[in-house]
C-alpha positions as CSV (number, residue, x, y, z in Angstrom):
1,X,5.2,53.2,0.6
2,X,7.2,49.8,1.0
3,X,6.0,46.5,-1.4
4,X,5.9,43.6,0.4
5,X,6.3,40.2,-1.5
6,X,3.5,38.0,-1.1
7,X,4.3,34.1,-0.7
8,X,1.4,31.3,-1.9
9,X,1.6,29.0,0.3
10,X,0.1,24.9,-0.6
11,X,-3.4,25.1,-0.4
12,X,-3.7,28.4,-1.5
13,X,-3.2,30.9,1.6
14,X,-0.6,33.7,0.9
15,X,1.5,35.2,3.6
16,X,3.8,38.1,4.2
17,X,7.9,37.2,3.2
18,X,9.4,38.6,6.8
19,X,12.7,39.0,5.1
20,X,11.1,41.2,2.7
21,X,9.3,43.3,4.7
22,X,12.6,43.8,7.0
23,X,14.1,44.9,4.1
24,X,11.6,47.4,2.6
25,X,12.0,48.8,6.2
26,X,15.7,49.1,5.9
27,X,15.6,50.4,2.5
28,X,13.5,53.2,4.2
29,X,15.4,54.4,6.8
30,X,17.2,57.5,5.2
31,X,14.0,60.1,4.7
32,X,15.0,63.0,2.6
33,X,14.8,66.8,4.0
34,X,12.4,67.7,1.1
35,X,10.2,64.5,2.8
36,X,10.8,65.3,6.0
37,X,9.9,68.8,5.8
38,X,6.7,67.7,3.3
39,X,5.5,65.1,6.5
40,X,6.0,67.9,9.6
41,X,3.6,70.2,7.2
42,X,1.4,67.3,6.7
43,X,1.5,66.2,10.4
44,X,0.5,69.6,11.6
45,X,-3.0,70.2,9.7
46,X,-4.3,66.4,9.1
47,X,-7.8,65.6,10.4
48,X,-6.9,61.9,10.1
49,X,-6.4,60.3,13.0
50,X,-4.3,57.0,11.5
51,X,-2.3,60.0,9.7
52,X,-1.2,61.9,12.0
53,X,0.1,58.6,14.0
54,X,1.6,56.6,10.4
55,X,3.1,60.5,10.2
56,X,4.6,60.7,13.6
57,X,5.9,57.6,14.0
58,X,8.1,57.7,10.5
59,X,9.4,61.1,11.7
60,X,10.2,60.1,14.7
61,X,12.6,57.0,13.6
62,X,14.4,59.9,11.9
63,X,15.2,61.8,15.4
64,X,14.9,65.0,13.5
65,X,14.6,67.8,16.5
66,X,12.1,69.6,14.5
67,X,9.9,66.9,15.4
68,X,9.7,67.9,19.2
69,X,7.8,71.4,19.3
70,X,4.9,70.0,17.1
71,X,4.5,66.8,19.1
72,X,4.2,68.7,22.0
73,X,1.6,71.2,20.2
74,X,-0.5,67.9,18.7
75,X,-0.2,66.8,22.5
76,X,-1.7,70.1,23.7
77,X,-4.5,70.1,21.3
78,X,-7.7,69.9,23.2
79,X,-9.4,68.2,20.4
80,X,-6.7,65.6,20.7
81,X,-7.0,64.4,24.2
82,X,-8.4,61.2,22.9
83,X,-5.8,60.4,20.3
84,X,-2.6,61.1,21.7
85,X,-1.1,57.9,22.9
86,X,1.3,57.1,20.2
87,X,2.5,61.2,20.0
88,X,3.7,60.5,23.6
89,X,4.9,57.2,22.7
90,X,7.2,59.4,19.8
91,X,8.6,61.7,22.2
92,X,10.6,58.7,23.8
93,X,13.2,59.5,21.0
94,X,13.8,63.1,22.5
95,X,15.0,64.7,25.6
96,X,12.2,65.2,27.5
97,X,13.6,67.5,30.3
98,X,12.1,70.3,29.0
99,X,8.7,69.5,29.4
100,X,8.7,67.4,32.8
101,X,6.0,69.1,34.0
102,X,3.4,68.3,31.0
103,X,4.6,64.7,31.5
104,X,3.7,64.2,35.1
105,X,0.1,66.0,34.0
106,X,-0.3,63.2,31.4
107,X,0.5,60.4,33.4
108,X,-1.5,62.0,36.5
109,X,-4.5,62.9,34.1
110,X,-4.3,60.9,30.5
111,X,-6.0,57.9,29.8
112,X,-4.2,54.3,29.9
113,X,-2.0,54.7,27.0
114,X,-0.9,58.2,27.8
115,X,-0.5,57.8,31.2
116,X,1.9,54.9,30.5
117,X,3.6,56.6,27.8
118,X,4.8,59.4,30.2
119,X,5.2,57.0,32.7
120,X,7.7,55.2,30.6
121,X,9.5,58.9,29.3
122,X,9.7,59.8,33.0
123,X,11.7,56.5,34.3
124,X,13.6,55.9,31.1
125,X,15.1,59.6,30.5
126,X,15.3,59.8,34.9
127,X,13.3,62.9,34.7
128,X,12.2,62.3,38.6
């Protein structure tokens, strides 16, 4: 978990030092295997929600491939349907080709979010 360095402004308000929260990002970019394995596990059987996505998104800044299949399964997940805009929104770091098909259902049947998401996956990667 990054620290972020908290400024006091006059008057008393605080505020968020961008420079420091660029870096704590930066500082975070190389995720172990041990972690990465650790957060595909975790990904895979959390109930939470805000989780899953915080999960996802990390893993998919890496570009590991191992991320792909379980994105696509989370996708799948009936239970799901209503929370699966930012899993689409991870696959953009993959080669989507494989799974045209499943695209052009989301964006033909998933809500704003999703629909856009493939959208976006479809016209950016030329899949059509």
């Amino acid at each position: 978990m990054a620290a972020f360095v908290v400024i006091r402004k006059k008057g008393g308000r605080s505020a968020i030092d961008p420079v420091a929260v660029i870096s704590a990002f930066s500082q975070n970019e190389a995720m172990s295997e041990a972690e990465i394995l650790e957060k595909l596990q975790r990904l895979q059987v959390t109930d939470s929600h805000s989780e899953r996505n915080s999960l996802a998104l990390q893993l998919s800044d890496t570009k590991d491939p191992r991320l792909f299949r379980p994105l696509i399964e989370l996708i799948q997940r009936p239970e799901l349907v209503n929370n699966r805009g930012t899993l689409v929104y991870c696959l953009e770091n993959y080669d989507c080709s494989p799974i045209v098909d499943l695209l052009v259902e989301l964006a033909e049947t998933g809500n704003f979010e999703v629909s856009a998401g493939a959208e976006t996956i479809l016209d950016e990667q030329r899949l059509r």
